[in-house]
MARDO-351790 format. One record per residue (C-alpha): residue number from 1; x, y, z. Coordinates in nm, 4 decimals, always signed. Example, Ala and Ser with C-alpha at 12.3 -4.5 7.8 and 13.67 -1.06 7.14 Angstrom:
<torlums>
num,u,v,w
1,+1.2300,-0.4500,+0.7800
2,+1.3670,-0.1060,+0.7140
</torlums>
This chain:
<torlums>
num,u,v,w
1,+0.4380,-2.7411,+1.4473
2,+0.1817,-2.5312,+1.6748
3,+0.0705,-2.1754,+1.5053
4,+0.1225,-1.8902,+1.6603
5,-0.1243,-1.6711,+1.4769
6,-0.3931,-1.7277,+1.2135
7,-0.4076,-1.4770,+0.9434
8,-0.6865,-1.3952,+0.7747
9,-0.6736,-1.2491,+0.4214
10,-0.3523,-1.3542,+0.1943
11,-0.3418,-1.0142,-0.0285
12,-0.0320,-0.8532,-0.0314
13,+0.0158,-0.7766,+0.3524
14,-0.1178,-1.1025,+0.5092
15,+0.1360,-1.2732,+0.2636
16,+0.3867,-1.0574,+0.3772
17,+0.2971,-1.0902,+0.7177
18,+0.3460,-1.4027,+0.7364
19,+0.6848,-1.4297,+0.5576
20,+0.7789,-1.1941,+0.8230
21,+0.7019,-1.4262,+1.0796
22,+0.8226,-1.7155,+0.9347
23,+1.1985,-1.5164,+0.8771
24,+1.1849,-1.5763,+1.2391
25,+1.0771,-1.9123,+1.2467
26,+0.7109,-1.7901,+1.3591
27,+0.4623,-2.0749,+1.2303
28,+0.0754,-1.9362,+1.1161
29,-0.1975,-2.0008,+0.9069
30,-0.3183,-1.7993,+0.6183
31,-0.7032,-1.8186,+0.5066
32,-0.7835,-1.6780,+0.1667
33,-1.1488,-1.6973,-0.0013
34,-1.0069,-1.6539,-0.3189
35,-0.7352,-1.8555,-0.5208
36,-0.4088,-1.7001,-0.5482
37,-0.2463,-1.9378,-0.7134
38,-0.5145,-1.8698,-0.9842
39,-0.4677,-1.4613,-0.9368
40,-0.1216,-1.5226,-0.9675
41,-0.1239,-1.6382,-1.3002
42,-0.3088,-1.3733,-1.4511
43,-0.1045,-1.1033,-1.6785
44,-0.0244,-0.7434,-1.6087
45,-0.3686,-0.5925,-1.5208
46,-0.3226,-0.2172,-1.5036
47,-0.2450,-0.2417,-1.1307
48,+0.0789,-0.1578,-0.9563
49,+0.2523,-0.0197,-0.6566
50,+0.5101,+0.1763,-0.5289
51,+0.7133,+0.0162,-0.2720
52,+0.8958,+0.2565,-0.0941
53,+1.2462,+0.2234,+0.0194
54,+1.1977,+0.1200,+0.3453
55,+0.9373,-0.1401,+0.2643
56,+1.1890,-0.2577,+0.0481
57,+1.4321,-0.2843,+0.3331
58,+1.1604,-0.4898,+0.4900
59,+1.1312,-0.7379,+0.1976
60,+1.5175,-0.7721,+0.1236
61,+1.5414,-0.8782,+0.4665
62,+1.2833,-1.1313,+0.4814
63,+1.4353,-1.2856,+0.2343
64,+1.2816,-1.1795,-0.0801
65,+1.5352,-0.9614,-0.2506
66,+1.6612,-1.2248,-0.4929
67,+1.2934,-1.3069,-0.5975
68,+1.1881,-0.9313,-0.6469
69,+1.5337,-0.8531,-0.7889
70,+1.4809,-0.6439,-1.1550
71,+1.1196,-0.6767,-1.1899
72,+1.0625,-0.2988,-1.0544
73,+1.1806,+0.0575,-1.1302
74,+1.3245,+0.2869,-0.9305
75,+1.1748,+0.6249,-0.8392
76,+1.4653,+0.8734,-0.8248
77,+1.2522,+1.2264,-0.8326
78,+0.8748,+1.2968,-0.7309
79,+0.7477,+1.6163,-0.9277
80,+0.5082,+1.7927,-0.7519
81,+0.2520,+2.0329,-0.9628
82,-0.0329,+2.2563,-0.9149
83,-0.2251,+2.2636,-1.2350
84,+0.0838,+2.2344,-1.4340
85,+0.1771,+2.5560,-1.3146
86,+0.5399,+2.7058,-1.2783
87,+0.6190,+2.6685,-0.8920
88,+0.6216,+2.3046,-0.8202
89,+0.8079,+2.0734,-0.6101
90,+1.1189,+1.7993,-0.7264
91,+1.1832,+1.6001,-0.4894
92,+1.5138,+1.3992,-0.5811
93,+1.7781,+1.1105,-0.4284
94,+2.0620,+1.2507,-0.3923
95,+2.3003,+0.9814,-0.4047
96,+2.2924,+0.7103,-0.6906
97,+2.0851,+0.3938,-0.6106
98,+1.9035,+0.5541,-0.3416
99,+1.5562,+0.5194,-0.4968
100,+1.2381,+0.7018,-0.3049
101,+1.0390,+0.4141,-0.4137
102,+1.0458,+0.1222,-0.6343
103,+0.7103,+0.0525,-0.8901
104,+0.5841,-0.3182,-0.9146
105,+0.3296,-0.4700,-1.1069
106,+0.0758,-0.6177,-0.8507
107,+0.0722,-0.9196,-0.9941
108,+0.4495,-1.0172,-1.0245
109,+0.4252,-0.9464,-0.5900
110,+0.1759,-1.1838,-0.6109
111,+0.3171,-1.4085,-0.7660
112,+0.6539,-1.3579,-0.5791
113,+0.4804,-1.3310,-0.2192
114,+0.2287,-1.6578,-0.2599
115,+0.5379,-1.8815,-0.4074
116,+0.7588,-1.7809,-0.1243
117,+0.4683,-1.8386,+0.1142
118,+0.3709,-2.1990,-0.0468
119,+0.7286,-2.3150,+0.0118
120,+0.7834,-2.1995,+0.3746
121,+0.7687,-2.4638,+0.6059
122,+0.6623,-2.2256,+0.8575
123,+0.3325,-2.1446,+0.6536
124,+0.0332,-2.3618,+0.6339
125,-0.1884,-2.2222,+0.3274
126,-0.6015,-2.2860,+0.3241
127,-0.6386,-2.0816,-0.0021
128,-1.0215,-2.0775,-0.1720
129,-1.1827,-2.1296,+0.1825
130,-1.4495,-1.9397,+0.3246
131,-1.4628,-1.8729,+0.6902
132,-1.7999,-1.9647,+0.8339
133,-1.7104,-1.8631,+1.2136
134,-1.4588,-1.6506,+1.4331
135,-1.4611,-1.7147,+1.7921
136,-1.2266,-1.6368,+2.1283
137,-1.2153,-1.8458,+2.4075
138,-1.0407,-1.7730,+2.6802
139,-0.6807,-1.9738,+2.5405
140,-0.7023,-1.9680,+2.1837
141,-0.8852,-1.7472,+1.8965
142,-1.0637,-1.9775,+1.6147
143,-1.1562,-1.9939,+1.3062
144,-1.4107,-2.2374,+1.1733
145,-1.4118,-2.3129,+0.7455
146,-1.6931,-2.4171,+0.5419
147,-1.5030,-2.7481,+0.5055
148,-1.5880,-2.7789,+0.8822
149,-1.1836,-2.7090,+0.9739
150,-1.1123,-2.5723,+1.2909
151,-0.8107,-2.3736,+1.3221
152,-0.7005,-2.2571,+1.6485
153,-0.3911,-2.0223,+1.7662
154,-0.2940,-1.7418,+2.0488
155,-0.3565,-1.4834,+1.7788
156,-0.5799,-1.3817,+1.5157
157,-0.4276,-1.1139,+1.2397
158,-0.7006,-0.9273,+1.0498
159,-0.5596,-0.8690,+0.7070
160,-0.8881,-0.9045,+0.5150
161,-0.8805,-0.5422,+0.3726
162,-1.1228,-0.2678,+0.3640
163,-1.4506,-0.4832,+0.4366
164,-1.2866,-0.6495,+0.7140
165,-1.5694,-0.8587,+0.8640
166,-1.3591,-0.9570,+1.1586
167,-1.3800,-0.5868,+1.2201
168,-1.6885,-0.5942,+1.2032
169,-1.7565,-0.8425,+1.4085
170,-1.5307,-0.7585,+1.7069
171,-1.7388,-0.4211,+1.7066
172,-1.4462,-0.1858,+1.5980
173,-1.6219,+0.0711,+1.4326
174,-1.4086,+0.2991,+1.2135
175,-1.4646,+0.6797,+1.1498
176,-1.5385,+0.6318,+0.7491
177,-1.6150,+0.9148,+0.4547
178,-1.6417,+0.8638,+0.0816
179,-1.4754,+1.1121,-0.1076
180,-1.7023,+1.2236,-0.3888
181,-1.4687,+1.1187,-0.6237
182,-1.3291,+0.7594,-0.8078
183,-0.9560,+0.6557,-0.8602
184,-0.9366,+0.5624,-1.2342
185,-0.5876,+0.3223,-1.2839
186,-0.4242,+0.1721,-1.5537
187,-0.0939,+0.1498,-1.7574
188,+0.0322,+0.3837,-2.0224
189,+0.2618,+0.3716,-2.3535
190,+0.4261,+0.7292,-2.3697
191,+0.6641,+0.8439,-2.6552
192,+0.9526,+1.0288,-2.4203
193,+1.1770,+0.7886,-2.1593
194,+1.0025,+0.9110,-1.7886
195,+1.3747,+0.9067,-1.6446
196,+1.2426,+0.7317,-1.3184
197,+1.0074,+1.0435,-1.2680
198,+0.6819,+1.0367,-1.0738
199,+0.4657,+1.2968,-1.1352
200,+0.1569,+1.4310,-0.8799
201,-0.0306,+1.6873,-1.0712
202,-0.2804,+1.8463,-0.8648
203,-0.6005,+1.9550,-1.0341
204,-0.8658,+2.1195,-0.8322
205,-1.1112,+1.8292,-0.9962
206,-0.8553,+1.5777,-0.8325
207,-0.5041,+1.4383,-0.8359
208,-0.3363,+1.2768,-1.1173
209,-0.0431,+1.0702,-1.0968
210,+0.2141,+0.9228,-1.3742
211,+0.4744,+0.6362,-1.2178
212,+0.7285,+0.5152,-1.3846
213,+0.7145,+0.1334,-1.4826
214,+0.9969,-0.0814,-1.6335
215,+0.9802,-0.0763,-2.0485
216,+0.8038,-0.3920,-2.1804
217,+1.0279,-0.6298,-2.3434
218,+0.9828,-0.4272,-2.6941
219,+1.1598,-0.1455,-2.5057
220,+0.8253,+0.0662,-2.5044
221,+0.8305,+0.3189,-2.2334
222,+0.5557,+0.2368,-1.9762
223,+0.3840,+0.4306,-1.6554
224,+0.1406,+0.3883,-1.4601
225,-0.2149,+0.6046,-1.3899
226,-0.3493,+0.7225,-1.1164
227,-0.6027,+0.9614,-1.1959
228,-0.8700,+1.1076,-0.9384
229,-1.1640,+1.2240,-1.1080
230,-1.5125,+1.3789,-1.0007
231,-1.7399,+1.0078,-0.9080
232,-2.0064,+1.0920,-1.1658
233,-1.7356,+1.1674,-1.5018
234,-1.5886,+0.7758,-1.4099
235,-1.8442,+0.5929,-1.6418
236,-1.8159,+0.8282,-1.8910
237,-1.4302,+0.8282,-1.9057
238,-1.4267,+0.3868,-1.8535
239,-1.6723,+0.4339,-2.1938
240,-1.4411,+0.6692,-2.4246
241,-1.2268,+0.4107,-2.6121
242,-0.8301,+0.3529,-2.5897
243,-0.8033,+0.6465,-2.8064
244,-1.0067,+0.8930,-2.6811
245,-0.8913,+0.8339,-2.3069
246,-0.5034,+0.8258,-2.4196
247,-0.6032,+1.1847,-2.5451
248,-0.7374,+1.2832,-2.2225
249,-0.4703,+1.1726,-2.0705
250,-0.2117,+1.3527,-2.2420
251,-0.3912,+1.6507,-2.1791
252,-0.3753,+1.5716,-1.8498
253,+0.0135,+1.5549,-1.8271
254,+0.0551,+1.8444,-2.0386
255,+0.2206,+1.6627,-2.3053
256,+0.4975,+1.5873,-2.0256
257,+0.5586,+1.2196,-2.1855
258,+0.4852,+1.3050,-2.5520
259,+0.2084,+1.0463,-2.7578
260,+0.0271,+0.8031,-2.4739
261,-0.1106,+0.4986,-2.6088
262,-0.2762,+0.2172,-2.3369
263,-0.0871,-0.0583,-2.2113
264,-0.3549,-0.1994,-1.9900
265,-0.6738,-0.2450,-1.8967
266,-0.8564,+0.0722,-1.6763
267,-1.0613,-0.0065,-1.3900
268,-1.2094,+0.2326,-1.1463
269,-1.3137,+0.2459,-0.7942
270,-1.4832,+0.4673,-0.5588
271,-1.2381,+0.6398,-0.3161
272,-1.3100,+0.6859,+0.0696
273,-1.1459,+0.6973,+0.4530
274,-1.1282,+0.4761,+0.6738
275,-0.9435,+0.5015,+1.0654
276,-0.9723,+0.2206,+1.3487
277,-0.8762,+0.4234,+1.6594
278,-0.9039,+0.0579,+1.8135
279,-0.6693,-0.1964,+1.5951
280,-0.6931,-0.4367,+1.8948
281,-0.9207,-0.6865,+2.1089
282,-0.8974,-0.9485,+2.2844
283,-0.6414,-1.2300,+2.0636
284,-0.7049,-1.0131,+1.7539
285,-0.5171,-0.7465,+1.5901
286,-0.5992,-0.5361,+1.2629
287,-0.3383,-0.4285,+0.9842
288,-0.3185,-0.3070,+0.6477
289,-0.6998,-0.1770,+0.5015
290,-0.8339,-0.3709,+0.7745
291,-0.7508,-0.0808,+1.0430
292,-0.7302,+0.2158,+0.7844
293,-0.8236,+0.2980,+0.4423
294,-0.6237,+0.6453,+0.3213
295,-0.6786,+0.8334,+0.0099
296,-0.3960,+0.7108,-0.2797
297,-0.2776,+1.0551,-0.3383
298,+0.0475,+0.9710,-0.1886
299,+0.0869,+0.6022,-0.3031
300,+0.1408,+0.5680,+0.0594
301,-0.1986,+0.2721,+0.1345
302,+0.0317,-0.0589,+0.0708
303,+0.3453,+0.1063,+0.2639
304,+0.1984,+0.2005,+0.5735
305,+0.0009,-0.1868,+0.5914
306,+0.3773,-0.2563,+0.5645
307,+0.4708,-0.0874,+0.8514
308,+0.2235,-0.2513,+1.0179
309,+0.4102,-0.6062,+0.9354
310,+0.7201,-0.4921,+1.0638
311,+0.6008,-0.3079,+1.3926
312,+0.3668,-0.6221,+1.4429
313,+0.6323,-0.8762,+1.3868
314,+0.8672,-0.6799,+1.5922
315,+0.6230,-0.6884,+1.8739
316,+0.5610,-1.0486,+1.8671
317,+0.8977,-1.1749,+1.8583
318,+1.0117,-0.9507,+2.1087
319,+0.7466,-1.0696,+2.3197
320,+0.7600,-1.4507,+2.2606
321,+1.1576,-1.4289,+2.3559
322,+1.0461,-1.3043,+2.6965
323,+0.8088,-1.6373,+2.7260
324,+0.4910,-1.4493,+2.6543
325,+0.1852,-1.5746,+2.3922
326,+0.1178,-1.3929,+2.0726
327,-0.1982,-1.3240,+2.1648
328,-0.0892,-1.1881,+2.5398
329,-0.2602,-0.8428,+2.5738
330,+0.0389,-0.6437,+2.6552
331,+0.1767,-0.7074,+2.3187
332,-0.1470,-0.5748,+2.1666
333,-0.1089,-0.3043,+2.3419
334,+0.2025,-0.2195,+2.2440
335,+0.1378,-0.2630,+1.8875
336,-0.1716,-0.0593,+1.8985
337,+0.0466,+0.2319,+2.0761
338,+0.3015,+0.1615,+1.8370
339,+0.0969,+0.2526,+1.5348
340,-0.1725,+0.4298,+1.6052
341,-0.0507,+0.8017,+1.6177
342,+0.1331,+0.7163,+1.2788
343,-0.1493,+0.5728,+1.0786
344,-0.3539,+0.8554,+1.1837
345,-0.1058,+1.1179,+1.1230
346,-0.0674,+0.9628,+0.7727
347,-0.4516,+0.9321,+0.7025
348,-0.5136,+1.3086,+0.8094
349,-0.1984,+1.4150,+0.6210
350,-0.3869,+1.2699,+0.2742
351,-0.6623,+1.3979,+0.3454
352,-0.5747,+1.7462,+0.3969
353,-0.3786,+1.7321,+0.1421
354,-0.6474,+1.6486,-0.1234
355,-0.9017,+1.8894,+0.0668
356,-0.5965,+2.1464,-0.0059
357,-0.5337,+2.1143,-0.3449
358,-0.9069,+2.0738,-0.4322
359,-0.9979,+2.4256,-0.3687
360,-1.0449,+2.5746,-0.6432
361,-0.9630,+2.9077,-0.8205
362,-0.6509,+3.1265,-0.8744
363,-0.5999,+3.2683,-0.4607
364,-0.5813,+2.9625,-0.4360
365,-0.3639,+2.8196,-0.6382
366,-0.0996,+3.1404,-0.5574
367,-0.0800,+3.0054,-0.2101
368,-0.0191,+2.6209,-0.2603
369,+0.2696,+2.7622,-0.5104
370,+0.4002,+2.9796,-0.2570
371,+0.4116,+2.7138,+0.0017
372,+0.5915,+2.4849,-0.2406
373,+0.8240,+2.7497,-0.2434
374,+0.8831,+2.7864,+0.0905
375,+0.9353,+2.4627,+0.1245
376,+1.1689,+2.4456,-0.2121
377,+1.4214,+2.6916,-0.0199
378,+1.3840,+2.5261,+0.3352
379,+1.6207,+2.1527,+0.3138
380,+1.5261,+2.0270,+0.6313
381,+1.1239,+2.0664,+0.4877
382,+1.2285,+1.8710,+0.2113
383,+1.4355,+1.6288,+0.4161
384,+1.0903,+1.6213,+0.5909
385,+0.8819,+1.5202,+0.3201
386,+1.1664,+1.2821,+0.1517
387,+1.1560,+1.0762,+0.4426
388,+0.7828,+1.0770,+0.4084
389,+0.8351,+0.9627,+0.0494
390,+1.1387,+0.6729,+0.2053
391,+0.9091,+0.5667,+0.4772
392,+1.1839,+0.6527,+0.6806
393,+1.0176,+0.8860,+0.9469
394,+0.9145,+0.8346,+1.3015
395,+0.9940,+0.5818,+1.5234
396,+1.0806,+0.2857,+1.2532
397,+1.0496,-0.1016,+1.3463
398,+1.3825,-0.2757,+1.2657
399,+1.2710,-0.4660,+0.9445
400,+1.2460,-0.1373,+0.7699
401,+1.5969,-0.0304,+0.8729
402,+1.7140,-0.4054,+0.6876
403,+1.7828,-0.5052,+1.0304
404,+1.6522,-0.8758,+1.1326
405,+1.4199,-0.8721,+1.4781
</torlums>
């Protein structure tokens, strides 16, 4: 069976980019340096995801509903704060089973995206390889591994992540910041049921975020961290012991969850911006951190790589029905039109948000409440930002409606 596209990187959206293709009986190849299989087997880690509805719609349709079925939980309200303040936001479904998001364990997506993967027959898997050499000739893009395999197909699909070195290669240079602060994320015990409650508390020292997680099988209420801190306190907080950090935490949530106790391991890492205007070249296309890096104070990073899946898949099958190559330049185009005024509207709408809420003092803090107002009283604002939360705005590709290409 001929490829139609190699994929490089088999995280979480080269996986699912490929299962995307292969739904539609697209053949590629996925390179990984690391071992999934061995990733895959680790235990819960401290790191998880919210998947939000439409992204769901995306992976219920490629056929991985059954698989995914019970191991997340539902987000049914987002509670916005300011400093714990009076004058916050709720955003809430408003009819039953219509979740804003579901929260996964990134290792159970893994698991569930690599197994499904390993037994398409439309994906060929070269997992633990290192790629010594990328090249384009004028019919096929290749890729050269340090076993001396050459793989060759119409299309290359960056999906390497932040560091993309295809990128780098193909001289796409991205506009970049660091934000002078670190992401500190982990799992919590809590005394008090969450209800399938997300809370963003906005602190002018950075964001902090509680998810809801499924209990643990001793029916001990779990969420997850997210918890943006000034870059130079992260060592300091990694060093304080379970105790002393569950205390900090609580604090933090203003006793919102009752007693916190950890449930995972914390790791930390530094937090920046990245945006490709250019996702394109010649038989390559970026997606996921490979074309844009976004600060997590939305959860939205994973979900918008996602809509890059389903806009990219769309492209190519539409495009391959009308007797084109994957690789044909008008597709690229497309894609690259197709995604490039939402993944920047997305990046600049994180980062103006945590610019916002990081200015500090009381003024301040009047005016973000008043605007929460405003837009507390206003239902087409909040339809706004709920589709936002869904996934469900602009111009959507048809895997996120649940539709099949």
């Amino acid at each position: 069976m001929a490829q139609a596209a190699i994929i490089l990187g088999g995280g979480l959206i080269g996986l699912t980019q490929a299962l995307a293709l292969a739904s539609q009986g697209v053949a590629t190849h996925v390179v990984e340096r690391f071992d999934p299989d061995a990733m895959a087997t680790h235990g819960f880690d401290g790191r998880t995801s919210a998947v939000s509805s439409s992204s769901m719609a995306m992976l219920e349709t490629i056929g991985l509903g059954t698989a995914l079925a019970g191991k997340g939980c539902a987000i049914e309200t987002i509670k916005v704060l300011d400093n714990l303040r009076p004058g916050g936001l709720d955003f809430r479904s408003e009819r039953a089973g219509d979740a804003l998001g579901t929260m996964y364990e990134n290792h159970l997506l893994r698991r569930t995206l690599f197994d499904a993967a390993r037994a398409s027959e439309h994906i060929t898997l070269h997992m633990g390889r290192e790629v010594t050499e990328r090249r384009f000739d004028p019919g096929a893009a290749h890729v050269v591994l340090a076993d001396g395999t050459d793989l060759a197909a119409p299309l290359l699909i960056a999906a390497e992540g932040r560091g993309s070195e295809t990128r780098e290669q193909a001289g796409i240079r991205p506009a970049r910041w660091q934000y002078d602060h670190s992401a500190i994320v982990g799992a919590v015990y809590h005394e008090k049921p969450h209800g399938n409650v997300a809370y963003e508390i906005f602190y002018s020292t950075g964001p902090f975020a509680l998810l809801p997680m499924l209990d643990d099988t001793d029916g001990r209420h779990r969420s997850a961290i997210v918890w943006s801190i000034p870059r130079g306190d992260a060592p300091g907080y990694l060093k304080l012991s379970d105790r002393g950090f569950a205390a900090e935490l609580e604090k933090a949530s203003g006793g919102t969850l009752g007693r916190i106790d950890m449930a995972a391991p914390r790791s930390s890492y530094p937090l920046g911006f990245h945006h490709s205007a250019r996702v394109s070249g010649t038989r390559l296309v970026l997606i996921g951190d490979a074309g844009h890096g976004i600060h997590p104070i939305a959860g939205q990073g994973l979900n918008l790589g996602f809509r890059d899946v389903a806009a990219l898949t769309e492209v190519l099958v539409d495009g391959m029905r009308l007797g084109l190559e994957p690789g044909d330049a008008q597709l690229l185009a497309r894609y690259e039109r197709w995604r490039g005024l939402d993944t920047l509207m997305v990046a600049m709408a994180t980062d103006g948000l945590n610019r916002l809420f990081g200015i500090p003092g009381s003024p301040a803090s009047a005016l973000r409440r008043f605007g929460m107002g405003l837009v507390a009283r206003a239902r087409p604002l909040q339809g706004f930002f709920m589709d936002e939360a869904r996934g469900t705005s602009g111009t959507m590709p048809k895997l996120l409606q649940g539709i099949p290409v």
